[in-house]
C-alpha positions as CSV (number, residue, x, y, z in Angstrom):
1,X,-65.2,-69.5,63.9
2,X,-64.9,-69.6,60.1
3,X,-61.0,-69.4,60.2
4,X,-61.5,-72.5,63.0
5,X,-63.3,-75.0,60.9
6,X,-60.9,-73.5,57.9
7,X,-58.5,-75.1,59.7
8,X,-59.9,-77.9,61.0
9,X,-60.3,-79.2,57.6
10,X,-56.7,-78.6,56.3
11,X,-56.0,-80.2,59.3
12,X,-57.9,-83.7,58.9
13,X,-58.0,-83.2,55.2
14,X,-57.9,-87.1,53.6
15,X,-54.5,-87.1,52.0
16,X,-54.8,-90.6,51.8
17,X,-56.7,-91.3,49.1
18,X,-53.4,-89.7,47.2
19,X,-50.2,-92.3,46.6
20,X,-48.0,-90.6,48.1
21,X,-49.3,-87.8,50.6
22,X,-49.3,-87.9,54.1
23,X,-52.3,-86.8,56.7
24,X,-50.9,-84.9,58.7
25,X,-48.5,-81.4,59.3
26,X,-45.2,-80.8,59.6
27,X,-43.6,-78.3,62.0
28,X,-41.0,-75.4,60.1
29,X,-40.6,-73.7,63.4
30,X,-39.3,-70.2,63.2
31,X,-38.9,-68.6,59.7
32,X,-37.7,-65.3,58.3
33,X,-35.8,-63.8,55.4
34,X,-35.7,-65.8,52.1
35,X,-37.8,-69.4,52.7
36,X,-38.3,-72.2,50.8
37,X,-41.3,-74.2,51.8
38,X,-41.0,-78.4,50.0
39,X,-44.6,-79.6,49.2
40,X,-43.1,-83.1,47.9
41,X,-44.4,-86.2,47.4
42,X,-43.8,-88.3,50.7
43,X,-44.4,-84.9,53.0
44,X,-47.0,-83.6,54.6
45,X,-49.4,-81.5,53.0
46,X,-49.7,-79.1,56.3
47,X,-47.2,-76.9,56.7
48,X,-47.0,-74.6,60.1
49,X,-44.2,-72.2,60.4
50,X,-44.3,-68.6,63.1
51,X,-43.1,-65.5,61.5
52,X,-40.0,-63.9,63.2
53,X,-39.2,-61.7,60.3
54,X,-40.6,-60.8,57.0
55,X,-40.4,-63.6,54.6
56,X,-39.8,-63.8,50.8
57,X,-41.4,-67.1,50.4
58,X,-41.1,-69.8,47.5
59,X,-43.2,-72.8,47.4
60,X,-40.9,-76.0,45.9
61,X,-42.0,-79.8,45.2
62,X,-44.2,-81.1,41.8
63,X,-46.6,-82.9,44.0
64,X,-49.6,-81.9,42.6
65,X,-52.8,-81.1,44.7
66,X,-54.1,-78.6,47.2
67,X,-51.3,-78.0,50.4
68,X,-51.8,-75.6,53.5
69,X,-50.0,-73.5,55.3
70,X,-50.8,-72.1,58.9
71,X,-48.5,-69.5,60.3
72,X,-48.4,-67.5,63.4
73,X,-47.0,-64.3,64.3
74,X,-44.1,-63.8,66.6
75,X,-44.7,-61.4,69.9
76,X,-43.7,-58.4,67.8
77,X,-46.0,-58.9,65.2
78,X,-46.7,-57.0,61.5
79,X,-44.4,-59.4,59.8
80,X,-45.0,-59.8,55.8
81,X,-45.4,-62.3,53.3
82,X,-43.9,-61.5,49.5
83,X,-44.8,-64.6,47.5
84,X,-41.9,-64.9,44.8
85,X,-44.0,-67.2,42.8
86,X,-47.4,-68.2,44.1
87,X,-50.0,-66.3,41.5
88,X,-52.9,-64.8,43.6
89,X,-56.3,-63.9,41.8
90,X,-55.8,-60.0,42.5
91,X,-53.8,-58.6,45.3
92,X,-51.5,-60.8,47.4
93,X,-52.5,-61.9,50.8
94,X,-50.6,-60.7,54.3
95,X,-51.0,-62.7,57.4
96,X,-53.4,-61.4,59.9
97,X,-50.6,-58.5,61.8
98,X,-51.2,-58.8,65.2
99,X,-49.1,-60.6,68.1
100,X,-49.5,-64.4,68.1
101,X,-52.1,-63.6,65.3
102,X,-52.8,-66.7,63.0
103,X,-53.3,-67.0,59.5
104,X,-54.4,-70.0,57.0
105,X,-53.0,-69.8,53.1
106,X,-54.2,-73.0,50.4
107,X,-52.1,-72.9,48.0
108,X,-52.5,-75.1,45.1
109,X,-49.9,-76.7,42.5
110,X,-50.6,-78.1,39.1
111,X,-47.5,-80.6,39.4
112,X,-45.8,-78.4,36.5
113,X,-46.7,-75.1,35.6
114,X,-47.0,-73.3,38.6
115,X,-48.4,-72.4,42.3
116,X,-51.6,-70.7,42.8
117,X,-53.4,-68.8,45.6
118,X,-56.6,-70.5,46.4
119,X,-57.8,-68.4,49.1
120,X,-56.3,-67.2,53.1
121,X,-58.2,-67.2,56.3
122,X,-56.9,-64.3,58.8
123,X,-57.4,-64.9,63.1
């Protein structure tokens, strides 16, 4: 229930009090190997994406402000995360491992000096 109103709030989070951000998500599809994920201005701040692989992941775009990302495992499961350069507060997350298991990430950017962990729900 927690990770359900988790993301139920990224989800209907008011972007639009913020020139330049969209309500809304956008769709990555598939992902695996070496992935760059574009928080720009002008995107969406919601970012779904199902792992097929394990991902090296790098969060681009200077649009400052708190962003999401939702991703689901594949129907192997047990796929990994390595953040190349989003700073966690102590160890770094890994999605929830099960089959078609689903996992929440905010993720939070300072517009210049960096990306930072702000905390992960796991289904």
């Amino acid at each position: 229930q927690n990770f359900e109103r988790a993301y139920a709030y990224s989800n209907h989070y008011d972007n639009t009090s913020y020139v330049g951000r969209k309500s809304g998500q956008d769709s990555l599809g598939s992902i695996t190997g070496a992935t760059s994920i574009n928080f720009a201005s002008g995107t969406y701040d919601n970012k779904t994406a199902v792992l097929v692989g394990n991902v090296t992941l790098t969060a681009t775009g200077t649009f400052a402000g708190e962003h999401h990302l939702l991703v689901s495992q594949d129907g192997t499961g047990g796929r990994t995360i390595t953040w190349s350069n989003v700073s966690w507060n102590g160890t770094d997350p890994q999605p929830a491992s099960g089959v078609g298991a689903t996992s929440l990430f905010q993720l939070y950017s300072d517009g210049a000096n960096g990306w930072y962990g702000l905390g992960y729900f796991n289904s």
